[in-house]
C-alpha positions as CSV (number, residue, x, y, z in Angstrom):
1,X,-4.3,16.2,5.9
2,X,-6.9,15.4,3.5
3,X,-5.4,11.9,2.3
4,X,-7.0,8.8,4.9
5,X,-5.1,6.1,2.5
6,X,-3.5,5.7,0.0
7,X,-3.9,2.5,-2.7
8,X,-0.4,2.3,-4.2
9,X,0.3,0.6,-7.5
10,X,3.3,-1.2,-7.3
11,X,3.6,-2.0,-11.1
12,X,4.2,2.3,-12.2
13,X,6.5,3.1,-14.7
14,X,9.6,5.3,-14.1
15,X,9.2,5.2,-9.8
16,X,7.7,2.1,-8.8
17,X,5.2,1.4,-6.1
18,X,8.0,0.1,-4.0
19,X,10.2,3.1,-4.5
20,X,7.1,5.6,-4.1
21,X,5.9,4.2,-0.5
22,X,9.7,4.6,0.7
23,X,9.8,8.1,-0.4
24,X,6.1,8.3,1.4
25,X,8.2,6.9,4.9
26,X,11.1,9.3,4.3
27,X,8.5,12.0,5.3
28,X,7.9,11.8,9.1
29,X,4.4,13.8,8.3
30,X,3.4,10.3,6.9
31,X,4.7,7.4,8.9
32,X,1.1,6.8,10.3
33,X,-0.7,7.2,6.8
34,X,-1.8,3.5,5.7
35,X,-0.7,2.2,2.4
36,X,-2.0,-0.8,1.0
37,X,-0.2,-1.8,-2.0
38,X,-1.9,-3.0,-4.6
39,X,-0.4,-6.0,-7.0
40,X,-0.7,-8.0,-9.7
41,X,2.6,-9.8,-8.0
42,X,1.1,-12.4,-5.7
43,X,3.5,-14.6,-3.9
44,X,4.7,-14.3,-0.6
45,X,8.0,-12.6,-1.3
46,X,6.1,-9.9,-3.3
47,X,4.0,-9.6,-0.2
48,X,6.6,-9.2,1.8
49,X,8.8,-6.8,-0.3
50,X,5.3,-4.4,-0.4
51,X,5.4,-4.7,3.5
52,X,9.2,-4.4,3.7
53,X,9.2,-1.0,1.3
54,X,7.2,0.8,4.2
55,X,3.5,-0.3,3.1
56,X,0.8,-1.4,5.6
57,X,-0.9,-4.0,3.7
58,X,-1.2,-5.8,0.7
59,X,-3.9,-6.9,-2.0
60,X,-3.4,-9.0,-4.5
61,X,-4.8,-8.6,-8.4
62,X,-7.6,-9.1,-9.0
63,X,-8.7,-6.8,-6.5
64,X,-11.6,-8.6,-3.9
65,X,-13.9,-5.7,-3.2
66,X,-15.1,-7.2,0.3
67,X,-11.5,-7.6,1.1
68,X,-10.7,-4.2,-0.5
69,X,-13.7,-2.7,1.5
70,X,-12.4,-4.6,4.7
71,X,-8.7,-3.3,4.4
72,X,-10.1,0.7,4.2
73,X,-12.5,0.1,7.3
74,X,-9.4,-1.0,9.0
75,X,-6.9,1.6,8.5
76,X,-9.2,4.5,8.5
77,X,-10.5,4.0,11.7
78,X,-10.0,7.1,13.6
């Protein structure tokens, strides 16, 4: 209850980003909470492998801090 987002690292050693935000969807407590993934990967299919593991969005490495910014305002609108 006291997590609004959460900023996953795809690139984590042992369980990766990927395999983390589908154990994060396998809880039905969480299937609302937003997770942006965060990647050094930048192409489209890395994109859409973040969105297709269960995440909400996507930012690419380097991080943008507007778009960073932009991205929390969004999913933690209540």
């Amino acid at each position: 209850p006291d997590v609004d987002v959460v900023l996953m690292d795809v690139m984590m050693p042992e369980m990766d980003g990927y395999e983390t935000t589908r154990a994060i969807r396998a809880d039905p407590k969480f299937k609302d909470l937003p997770v942006i993934s965060v990647t050094a990967k930048a192409l489209k299919e890395d994109r859409d492998k973040c969105l297709e593991s269960g995440a909400s969005d996507y930012l690419p490495k380097p991080v943008d801090t507007d778009k960073l910014i932009s991205l929390l305002k969004l999913w933690t609108r209540k």
